[in-house]
C-alpha positions in Angstrom: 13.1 5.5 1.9 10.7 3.8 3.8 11.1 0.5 5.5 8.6 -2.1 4.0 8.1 -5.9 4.3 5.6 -8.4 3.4 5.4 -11.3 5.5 3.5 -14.0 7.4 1.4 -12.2 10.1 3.5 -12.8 13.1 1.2 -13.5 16.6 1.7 -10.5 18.4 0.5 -8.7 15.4 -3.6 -10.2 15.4 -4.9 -7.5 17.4 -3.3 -5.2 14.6 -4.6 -7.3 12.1 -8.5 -7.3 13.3 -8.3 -3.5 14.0 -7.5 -3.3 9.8 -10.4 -6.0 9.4 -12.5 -3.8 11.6 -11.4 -0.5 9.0 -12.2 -2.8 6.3 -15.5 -3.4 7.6 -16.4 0.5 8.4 -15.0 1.7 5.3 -17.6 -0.7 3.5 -20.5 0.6 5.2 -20.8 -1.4 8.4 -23.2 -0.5 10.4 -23.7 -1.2 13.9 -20.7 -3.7 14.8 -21.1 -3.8 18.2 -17.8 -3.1 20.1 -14.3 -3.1 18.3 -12.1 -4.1 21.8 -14.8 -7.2 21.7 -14.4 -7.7 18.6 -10.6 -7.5 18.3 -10.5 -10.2 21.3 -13.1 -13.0 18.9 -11.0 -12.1 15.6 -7.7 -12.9 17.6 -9.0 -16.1 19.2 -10.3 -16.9 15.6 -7.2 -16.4 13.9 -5.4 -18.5 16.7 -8.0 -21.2 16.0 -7.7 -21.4 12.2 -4.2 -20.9 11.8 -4.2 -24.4 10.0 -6.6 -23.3 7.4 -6.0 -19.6 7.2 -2.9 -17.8 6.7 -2.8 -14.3 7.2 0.4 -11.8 5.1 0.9 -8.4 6.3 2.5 -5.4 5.2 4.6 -3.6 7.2 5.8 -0.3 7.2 8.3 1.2 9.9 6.9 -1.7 12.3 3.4 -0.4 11.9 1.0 -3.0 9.9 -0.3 -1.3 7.0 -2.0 -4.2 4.9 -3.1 -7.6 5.4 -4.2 -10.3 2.8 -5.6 -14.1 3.8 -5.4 -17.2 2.2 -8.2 -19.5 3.5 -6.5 -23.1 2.3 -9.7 -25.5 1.1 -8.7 -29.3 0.8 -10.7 -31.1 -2.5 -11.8 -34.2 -3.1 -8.5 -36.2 -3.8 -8.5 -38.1 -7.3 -6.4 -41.5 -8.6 -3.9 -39.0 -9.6 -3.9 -36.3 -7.5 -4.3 -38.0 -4.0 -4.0 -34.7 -1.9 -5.3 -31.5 -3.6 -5.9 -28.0 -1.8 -7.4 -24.8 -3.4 -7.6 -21.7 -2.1 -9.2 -18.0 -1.6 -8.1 -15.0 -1.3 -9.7 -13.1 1.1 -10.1 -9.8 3.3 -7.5 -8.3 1.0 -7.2 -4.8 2.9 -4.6 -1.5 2.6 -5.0 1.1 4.7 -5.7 4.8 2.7 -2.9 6.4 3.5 -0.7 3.6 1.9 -3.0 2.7 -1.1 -2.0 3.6 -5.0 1.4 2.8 -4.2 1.6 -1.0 -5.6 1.6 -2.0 -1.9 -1.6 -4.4 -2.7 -0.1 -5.1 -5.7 2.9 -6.8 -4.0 0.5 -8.4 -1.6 -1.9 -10.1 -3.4 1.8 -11.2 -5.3 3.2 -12.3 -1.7 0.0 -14.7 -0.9 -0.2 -16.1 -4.6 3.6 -17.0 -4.1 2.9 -18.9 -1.0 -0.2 -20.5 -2.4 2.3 -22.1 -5.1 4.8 -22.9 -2.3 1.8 -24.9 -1.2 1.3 -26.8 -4.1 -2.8 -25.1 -4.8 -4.2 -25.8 -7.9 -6.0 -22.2 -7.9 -6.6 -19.4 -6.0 -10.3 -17.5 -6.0 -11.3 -13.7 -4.9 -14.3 -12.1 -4.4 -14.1 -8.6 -4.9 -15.1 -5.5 -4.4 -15.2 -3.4 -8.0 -12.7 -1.3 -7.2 -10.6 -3.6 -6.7 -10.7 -5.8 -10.0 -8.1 -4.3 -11.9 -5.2 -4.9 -9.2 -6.4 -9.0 -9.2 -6.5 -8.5 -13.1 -2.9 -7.3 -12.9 -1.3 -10.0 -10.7 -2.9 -12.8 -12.9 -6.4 -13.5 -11.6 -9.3 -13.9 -14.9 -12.9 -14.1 -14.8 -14.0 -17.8 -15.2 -17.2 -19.4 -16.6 -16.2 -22.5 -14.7 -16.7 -21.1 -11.1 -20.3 -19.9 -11.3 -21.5 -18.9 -7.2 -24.6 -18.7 -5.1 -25.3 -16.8 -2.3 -26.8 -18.7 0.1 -28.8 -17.6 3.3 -26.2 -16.0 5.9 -26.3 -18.5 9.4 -26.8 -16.5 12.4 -25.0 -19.2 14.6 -23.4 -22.2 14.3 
């Protein structure tokens, strides 16, 4: 049997982390990226940096990191009633191949819903790839006329 855990990404594990961001990002048909040891090094800093705002869960198997999901935490406009509200979105949902069809994302995307409700969100958003619809579907997420999108012109710097 194999030794499994989902858990909050721990900080020696970011360089393993942006490595599966990085397989993420090839397996999707990136193109041209530049160099991965540079870009482990940014997506470690960045991680470091936005550890208030996103929260990372990993799966791990045999003390190898296998998966990783993030919750990027969004504070809202407060209301009368609601004085402090925080929505949230799931993203960079990622399993390696090797480990995939086995319910592993399943009990991931389950892992970072549970710790949005620990957090008192009042929902959780996803963009997705088409493939990967039917696993949301299955842990509770529904299409919603109420959150219409727009892509907007990608910033080349800030």
């Amino acid at each position: 049997m194999e030794n499994i855990s989902i858990r909050p990404a721990r900080s020696g594990e970011l360089a393993a982390v942006a490595a599966l961001r990085w397989d993420w990002l090839v397996e999707n048909g990136g193109e041209d990226l530049g160099d991965r040891g540079e870009f482990v090094g940014h997506f470690v800093e960045w991680a470091r940096d936005n550890a208030g705002s996103h929260r990372c869960m990993v799966v791990v198997r045999d003390d190898l990191v296998v998966g990783m999901a993030w919750l990027a935490v969004v504070q809202r406009v407060p209301t009368p009633r609601a004085p402090r509200r925080a929505s949230g979105d799931l993203q960079c949902v990622y399993v390696v191949p090797g480990a995939r069809d086995g319910g592993l994302g399943g009990r991931l995307i389950r892992a970072v819903l549970d710790g949005a409700r620990e957090l008192g969100l009042e929902r959780v958003t996803v963009h997705s790839t088409p493939r990967a619809i039917p696993a949301y579907a299955r842990c509770g997420f529904r299409e919603s006329p109420r959150l219409p999108h727009a892509h907007v012109a990608r910033a080349t710097a800030l």
